[in-house]
N, C-alpha and C positions, 0 to 999 in steps of 0.2 A: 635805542634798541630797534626801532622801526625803522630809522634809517639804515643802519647794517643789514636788517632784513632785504629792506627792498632794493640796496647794492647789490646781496646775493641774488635776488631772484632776475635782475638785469643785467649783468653783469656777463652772462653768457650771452645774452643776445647781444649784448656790446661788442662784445669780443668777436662774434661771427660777422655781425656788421663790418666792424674795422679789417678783419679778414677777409671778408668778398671785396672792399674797395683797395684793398690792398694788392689784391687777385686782379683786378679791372684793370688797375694802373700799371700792374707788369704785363699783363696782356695789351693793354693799348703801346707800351714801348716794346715789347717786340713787335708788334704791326707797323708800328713806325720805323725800326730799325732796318727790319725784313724788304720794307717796301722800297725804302734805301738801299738796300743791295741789289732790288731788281733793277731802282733808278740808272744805277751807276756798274749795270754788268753791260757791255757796248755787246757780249758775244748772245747773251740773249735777246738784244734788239734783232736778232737777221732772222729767227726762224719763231714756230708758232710755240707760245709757250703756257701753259698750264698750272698754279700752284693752289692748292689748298692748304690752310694749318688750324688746326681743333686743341682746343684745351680738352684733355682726355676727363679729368678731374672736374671741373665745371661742364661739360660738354653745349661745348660753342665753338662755332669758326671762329678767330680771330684774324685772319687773315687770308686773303684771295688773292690769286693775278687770275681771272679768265676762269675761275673755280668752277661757271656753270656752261662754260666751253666745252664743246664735243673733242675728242682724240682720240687718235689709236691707239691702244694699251699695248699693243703685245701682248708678250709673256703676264702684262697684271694683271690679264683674263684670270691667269687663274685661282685670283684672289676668289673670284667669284664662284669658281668649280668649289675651289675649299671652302667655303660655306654652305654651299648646297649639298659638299658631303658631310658636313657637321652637321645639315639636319635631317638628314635623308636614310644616311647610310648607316648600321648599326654597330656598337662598337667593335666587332667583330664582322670583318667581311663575309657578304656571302659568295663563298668559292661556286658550289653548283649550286642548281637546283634539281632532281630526281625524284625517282619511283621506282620501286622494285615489285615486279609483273611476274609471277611465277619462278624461271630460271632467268630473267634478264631483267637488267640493268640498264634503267633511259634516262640520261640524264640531257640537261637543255645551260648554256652558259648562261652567263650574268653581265659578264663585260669586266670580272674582275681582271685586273693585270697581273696580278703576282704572280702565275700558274710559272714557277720556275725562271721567274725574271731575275733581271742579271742581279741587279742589289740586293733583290728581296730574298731571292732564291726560295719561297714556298712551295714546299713539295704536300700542303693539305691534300688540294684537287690528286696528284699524281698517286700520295698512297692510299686513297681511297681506292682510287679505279684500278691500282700495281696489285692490291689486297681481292679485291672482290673476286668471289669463284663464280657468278653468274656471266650470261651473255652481255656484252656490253654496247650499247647503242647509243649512237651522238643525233639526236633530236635538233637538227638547224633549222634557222629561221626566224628567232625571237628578234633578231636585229634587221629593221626595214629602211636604213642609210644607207649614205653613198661611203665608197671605200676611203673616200677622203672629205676632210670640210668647207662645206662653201666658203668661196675665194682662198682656197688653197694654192700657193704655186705649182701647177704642174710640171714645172723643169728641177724640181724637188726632191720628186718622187728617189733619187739613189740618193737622200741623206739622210742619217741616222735619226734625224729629228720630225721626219715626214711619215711616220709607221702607217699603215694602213688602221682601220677601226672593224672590229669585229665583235662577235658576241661571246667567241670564245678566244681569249690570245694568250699566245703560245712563245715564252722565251722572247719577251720583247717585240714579238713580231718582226723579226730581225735576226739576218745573218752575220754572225763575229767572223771576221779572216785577223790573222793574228802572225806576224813573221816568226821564224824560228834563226838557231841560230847556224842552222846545216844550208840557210840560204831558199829552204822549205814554206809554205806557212801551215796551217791548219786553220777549219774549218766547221764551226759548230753553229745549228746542228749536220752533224757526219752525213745526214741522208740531201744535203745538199751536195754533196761533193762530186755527184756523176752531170752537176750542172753545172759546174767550170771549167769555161775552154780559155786559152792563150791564144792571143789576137794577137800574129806572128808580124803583121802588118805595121806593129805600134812597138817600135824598138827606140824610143825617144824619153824622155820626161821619168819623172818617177813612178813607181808602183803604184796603179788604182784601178780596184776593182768599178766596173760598171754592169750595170742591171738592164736588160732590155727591159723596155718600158712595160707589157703587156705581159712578158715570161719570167719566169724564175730560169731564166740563162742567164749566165754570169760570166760575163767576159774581162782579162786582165792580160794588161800592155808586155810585152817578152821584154823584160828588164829587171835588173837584182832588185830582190827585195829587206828591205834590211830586220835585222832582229827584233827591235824596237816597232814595228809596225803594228798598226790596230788600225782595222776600219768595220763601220759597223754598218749596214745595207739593211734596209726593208723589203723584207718577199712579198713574192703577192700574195695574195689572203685568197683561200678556196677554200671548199669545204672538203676538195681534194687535196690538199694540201694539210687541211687540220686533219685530217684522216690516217695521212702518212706520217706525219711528227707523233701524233699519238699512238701508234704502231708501232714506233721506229722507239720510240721514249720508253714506253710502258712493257715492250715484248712481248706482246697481244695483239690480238687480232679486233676492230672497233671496226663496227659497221654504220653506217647513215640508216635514221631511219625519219620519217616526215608523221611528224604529232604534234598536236598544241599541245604546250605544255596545262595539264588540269592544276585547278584551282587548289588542290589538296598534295600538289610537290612540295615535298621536302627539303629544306633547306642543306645544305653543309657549310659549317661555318670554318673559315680560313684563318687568317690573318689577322692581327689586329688592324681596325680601319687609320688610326694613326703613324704608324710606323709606316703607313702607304702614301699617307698626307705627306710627312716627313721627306718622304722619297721621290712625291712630287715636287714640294717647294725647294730644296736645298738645291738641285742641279737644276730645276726647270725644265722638268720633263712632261716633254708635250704628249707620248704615248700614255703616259700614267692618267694626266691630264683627258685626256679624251674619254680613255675608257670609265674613269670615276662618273663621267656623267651618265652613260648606260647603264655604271652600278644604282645609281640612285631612281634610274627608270623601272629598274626590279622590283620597287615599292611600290609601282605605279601601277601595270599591268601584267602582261605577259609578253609584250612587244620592246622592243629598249628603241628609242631614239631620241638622239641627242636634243629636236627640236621641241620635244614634248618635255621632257625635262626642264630643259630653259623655262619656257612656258609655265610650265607649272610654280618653277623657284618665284619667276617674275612677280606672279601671280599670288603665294599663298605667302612668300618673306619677306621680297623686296620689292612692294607695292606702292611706298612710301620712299622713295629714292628720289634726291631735292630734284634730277632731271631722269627722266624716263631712256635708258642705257638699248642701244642698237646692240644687243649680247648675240654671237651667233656658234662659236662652238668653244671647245673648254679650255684649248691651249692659248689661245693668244694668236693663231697661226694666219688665222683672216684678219686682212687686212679689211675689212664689212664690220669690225666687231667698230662701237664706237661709246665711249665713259668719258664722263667728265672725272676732273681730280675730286671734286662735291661727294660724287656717286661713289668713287674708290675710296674716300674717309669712310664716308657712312657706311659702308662692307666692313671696312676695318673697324671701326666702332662695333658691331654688332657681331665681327668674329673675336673680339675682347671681350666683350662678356659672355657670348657663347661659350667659350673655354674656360671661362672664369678663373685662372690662372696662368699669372703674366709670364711667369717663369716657364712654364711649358709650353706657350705660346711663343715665347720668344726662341726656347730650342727648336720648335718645328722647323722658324723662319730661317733664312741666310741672316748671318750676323757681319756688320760691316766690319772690317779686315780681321776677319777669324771665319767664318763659314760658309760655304755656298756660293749663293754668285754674288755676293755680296766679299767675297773674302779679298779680291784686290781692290777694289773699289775706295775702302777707306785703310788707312795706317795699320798696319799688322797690330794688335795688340788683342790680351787677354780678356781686357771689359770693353767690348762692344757696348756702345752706346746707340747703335742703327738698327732696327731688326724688319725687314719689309720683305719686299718684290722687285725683282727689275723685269724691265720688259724693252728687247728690243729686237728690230729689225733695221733694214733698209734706211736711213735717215729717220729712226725712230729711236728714243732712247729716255725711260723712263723707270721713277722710282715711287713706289708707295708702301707707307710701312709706319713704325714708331720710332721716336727718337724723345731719349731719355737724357734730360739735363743735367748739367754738374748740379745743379740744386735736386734735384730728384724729381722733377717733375716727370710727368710723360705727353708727349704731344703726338699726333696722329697730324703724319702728313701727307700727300700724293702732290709728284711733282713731273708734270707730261711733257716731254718736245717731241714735236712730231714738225717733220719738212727742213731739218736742215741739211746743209750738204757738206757742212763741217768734222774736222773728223769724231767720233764718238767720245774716244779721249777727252775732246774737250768741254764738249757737251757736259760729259760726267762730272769730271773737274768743277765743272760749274755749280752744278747741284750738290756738289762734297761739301765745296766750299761755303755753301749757304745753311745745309742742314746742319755743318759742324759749329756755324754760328751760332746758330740758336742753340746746340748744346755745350759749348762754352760760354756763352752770356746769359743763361736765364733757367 
C-alpha cells in the first residue's frame, strides 16, 4: 500500500522530468538540423545574416546565427511601435483632446491617424466638430519634430509610404488621384484640385503625378491616363493647410488659435486602439506607424515627440533587452534604426503575452500565404502556420514573427539579411525555406 502511495505521489514529477528531457532532445535536434540548413545554404554565405529561434513554451533560445548581431529591421521596427502602443495607448484611441470656454471650442490633436483614414475611415474626431454649435479653434503646437524621421530618404518625399508627421493628420496625409474611365481622373481631397497643373513639356512615359518638394503643386506629365490608375502623394503638412482640409471637410469655418493645452483637457475617445494596430501591421503602414508613437506621447505630456516616447518605452518596458537596440522612429523607414534578431524575439515574447491571446494575436499579424505582406511570401492556403513582420528596403529583407508546427508547437523566431545585392526573391525563398522546416519537422 506504501509503495502505490509513493508511486502516486512521484509519479507526476516523473512524468514532468521525462517531459522536460524529452523537450531538450527535440529542441537540441532542431538546433542541429536548423544549423545544417545555414551550413548548407551557399546563398546565405554572400550577405550578412541574422537568426534567432525560442521555444515559446519553455522559453529559451534554442538556436542562433549572429542572434546578438546589430541589423537593419526595416518595417520590423514596428514590432516595437506595437508594443509600446499595447502599453501606452488605451483601449480606445484618443481622437482629440479639448475644452469648451464659454461659446468656443479649443481642441489640441494627439497624433491619432484614423481622423478619416483611408481604411479606417473614422469620422469620431469629424462628428464631434461637424456637430458642435460653438466657435471652433485648432490649438497647434503639441508636436516639437521634424516633418520627417531621422535618416529618412529625402528623394522619397512623392511616395505614398513617406507621409509627413504631424499632431493632427488628416486622410492619410495624402493625396488619392485616381483614373476614370472618360480618360479624366479625380482628386481627393477636392480642395487640392486648383493645385494641379499639366507639364505640357513631359509628353513621354506613362501617367505620374509629381509633388514639388517644398509646395503642394502638383505637376502630371500630358499623356492618357488609364482607368485603372491610383497614385497616392503626401502633401506638405502646415497648419495652413490643416486649416483648409478641416474647412473644406467639416463646412465650417476653424480658426488657429496658440494655447498650451491645460492639464484638465478633456479627452474624446475614437476608435478602437486595435483595429489601428491591425491596420498598421497587415500592409505595413509607416503613416499609421509614426503617428501611433505621438499617440502614446499623449500619456506623457502635453508635447508629442517621437524621441521622448522611444525613450521613455526603452526605459520603463524594454530595459532588459539581451542587447541594447539603436530604435530611432516607428516605421522602420531609418536606415539609423539598428535590432538584433535576440531583441525582435524578446519584443515578440512580451507582445504574446501582452495580448494573452494567440488567436487574436495572430489575426492582427500578416499570416504567411493568406494575409498581409506575408500573403505571397508562403503557399496560398487556409491554415497559415507563419504569423510575424517583414521588413524591407534596399538590399534589406527580413522576417520576425511565430511559426506554429505540425506537432503544435509554437516557436518565436526573427530572421535578418541586411547587405545583399541579390535579388529579394531569393533572399525570401531562403528564409520560406528554413522556417517551413521547422514547421514540418518538429
Amino acid at each position: 500500500m506504501l509503495h502505490s502511495r509513493c508511486l502516486n505521489k512521484f509519479l507526476p514529477i516523473f512524468l514532468s522530468v521525462i517531459g522536460l528531457l524529452l523537450s531538450c532532445s527535440a529542441d537540441k535536434m532542431i538546433a542541429k538540423k536548423v544549423s545544417k540548413e545555414f551550413k548548407n545554404s551557399e546563398l546565405i554565405k554572400q550577405y550578412h545574416v541574422g537568426f534567432s529561434l525560442y521555444n515559446l513554451a519553455e522559453q529559451q533560445t534554442i538556436f542562433e546565427h549572429d542572434g546578438d548581431k546589430f541589423f537593419t529591421p526595416a518595417s520590423n521596427t514596428k514590432l516595437f511601435t506595437f508594443y509600446a502602443a499595447l502599453k501606452m495607448i488605451p483601449d480606445v484611441m484618443p481622437a482629440l483632446r479639448y475644452i469648451e470656454k464659454n461659446d468656443s471650442l479649443i481642441f489640441w490633436g494627439t497624433g491619432d491617424p484614423s481622423f478619416l483614414q483611408s481604411e479606417l475611415k473614422d469620422k469620431t474626431a469629424y462628428n464631434f466638430l461637424a456637430n458642435s454649435n460653438k466657435k471652433i479653434f485648432f490649438a497647434s503646437g503639441r508636436y516639437t519634430g521634424n516633418l520627417y524621421g531621422a535618416g529618412w530618404a529625402w528623394d522619397d518625399y512623392n511616395d505614398y509610404y513617406q507621409a509627413e508627421i504631424n499632431e493632427l493628420p488628416l486622410l492619410d496625409n495624402t493625396v488619392w488621384v485616381k483614373g476614370k474611365s472618360n480618360g479624366t481622373f479625380s482628386i481627393v481631397p477636392k480642395s487640392f484640385t486648383s493645385c494641379f497643373a499639366i507639364d505640357s513639356t513631359k509628353k513621354t512615359g506613362d501617367f505620374f503625378v509629381k509633388r514639388k518638394i517644398n509646395t503642394n503643386e502638383f505637376d502630371y506629365n500630358a499623356v492618357p491616363i488609364k482607368a485603372n490608375y491610383s497614385q497616392q502623394i503626401p502633401f506638405k503638412v502646415s497648419n495652413g493647410t490643416t486649416l483648409s482640409l478641416l474647412a473644406d471637410t467639416l463646412h465650417k469655418s476653424i480658426e488657429l488659435i496658440e494655447m498650451k493645452m491645460p492639464n484638465d483637457a478633456k479627452t474624446l475617445k475614437g476608435i478602437s486602439r486595435d483595429s489601428v494596430l491591425k491596420a498598421m501591421l497587415l500592409p505595413s503602414d509607416n503613416f499609421i506607424a509614426e503617428q501611433l508613437l505621438l499617440v502614446c506621447g499623449d500619456k506623457l505630456s502635453d508635447t508629442l515627440t517621437t524621441e521622448k516616447t522611444i525613450e521613455y518605452v526603452l526605459k520603463n518596458y524594454l530595459n532588459n533587452l539581451p542587447q541594447k537596440p539603436r530604435w530611432i522612429d516607428g516605421s522602420g523607414l531609418s536606415r539609423m534604426n539598428l535590432f538584433s534578431p535576440n531583441d525582435m524575439v524578446a519584443v515578440l515574447n512580451l507582445i504574446y503575452k501582452e495580448v494573452n491571446n494567440p488567436a487574436k494575436l495572430f489575426d492582427m499579424l500578416p499570416a504567411g500565404g493568406k494575409t498581409g505582406t506575408l500573403k505571397n511570401a508562403y503557399p496560398k492556403t487556409d491554415n497559415p502556420f507563419v504569423f510575424g513582420k517583414t521588413g524591407s528596403l534596399t538590399g534589406i529583407h527580413n522576417q520576425s514573427g511565430y511559426v506554429v508546427t505540425k506537432k503544435g508547437k509554437t516557436y518565436i523566431f526573427s530572421f535578418m539579411n541586411n547587405n545583399f545585392v541579390n535579388p529579394t526573391a531569393a533572399v525570401r525563398n531562403e528564409m520560406v525555406k528554413i522556417v517551413t522546416y521547422i514547421h514540418d519537422n518538429f
